[in-house]
N, C-alpha and C positions, 0 to 999 in steps of 0.2 A: 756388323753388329745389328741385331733387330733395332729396329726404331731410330738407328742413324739417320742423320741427316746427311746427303751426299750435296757437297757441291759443285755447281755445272758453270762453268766459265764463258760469258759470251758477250763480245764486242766491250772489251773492257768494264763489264761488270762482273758481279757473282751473285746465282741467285743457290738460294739453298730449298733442296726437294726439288721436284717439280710442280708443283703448285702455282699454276701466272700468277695468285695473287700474293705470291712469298714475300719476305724481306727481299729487297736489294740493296745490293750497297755499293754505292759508286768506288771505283779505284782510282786515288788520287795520288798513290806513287806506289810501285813494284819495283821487287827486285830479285833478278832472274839467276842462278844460280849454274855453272854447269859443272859435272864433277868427273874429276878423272882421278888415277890413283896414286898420284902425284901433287894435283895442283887443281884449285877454286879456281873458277874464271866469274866473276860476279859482276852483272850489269845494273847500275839501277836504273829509272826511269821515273818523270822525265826529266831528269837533269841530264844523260845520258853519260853520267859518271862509268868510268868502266874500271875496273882493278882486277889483279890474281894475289893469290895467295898459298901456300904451300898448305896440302891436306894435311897437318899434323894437330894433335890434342890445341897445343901452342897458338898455333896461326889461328885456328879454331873461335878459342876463345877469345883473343883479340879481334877478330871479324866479326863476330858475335857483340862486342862494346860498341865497334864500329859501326853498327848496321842498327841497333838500340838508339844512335840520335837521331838517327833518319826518319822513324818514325813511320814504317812501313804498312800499307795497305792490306798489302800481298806479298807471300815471299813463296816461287815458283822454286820448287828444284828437282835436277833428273836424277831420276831415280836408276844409278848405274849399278846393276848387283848390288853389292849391299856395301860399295864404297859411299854412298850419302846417306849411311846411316849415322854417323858421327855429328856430322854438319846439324842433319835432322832434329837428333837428339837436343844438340846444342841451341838452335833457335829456338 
């Protein structure tokens, strides 16, 4: 998109543009997502809580409540063909 902002991840921050004298913003909990076409594998950090969960609409939105108390910084996820589009959509 014209005029987007992109942003670039480095050493547990995130700055948006490239601009040195951008916003940064510290990350004080993430959570990593990896997606196969079966099953969520979700890490978070740093509690180093770890869970799976089945890729369904269902588990979905249950994950989705779950991950709303945590209160996330960041939420990383791989982008596997268009199996973490659901996921995606959902956060």
């Amino acid at each position: 998109m014209p005029g987007a902002k992109k942003a670039r991840i480095t050493q547990a921050r995130v700055t948006f543009g490239f601009d040195p004298k951008a916003e940064v913003v510290i990350i004080k909990q993430w959570i990593g997502i990896d997606v196969s076409k079966k099953r969520l594998d979700i890490y978070i950090s740093p509690t180093g809580e770890a869970f799976s969960c089945d890729n369904t609409p269902i588990e979905i939105a249950q994950l989705v409540e779950r991950l709303k108390t945590k209160n996330p910084t960041l939420v990383v996820l791989e982008a596997t063909r268009k199996l973490h589009i659901k996921v995606a959509t959902a956060i």
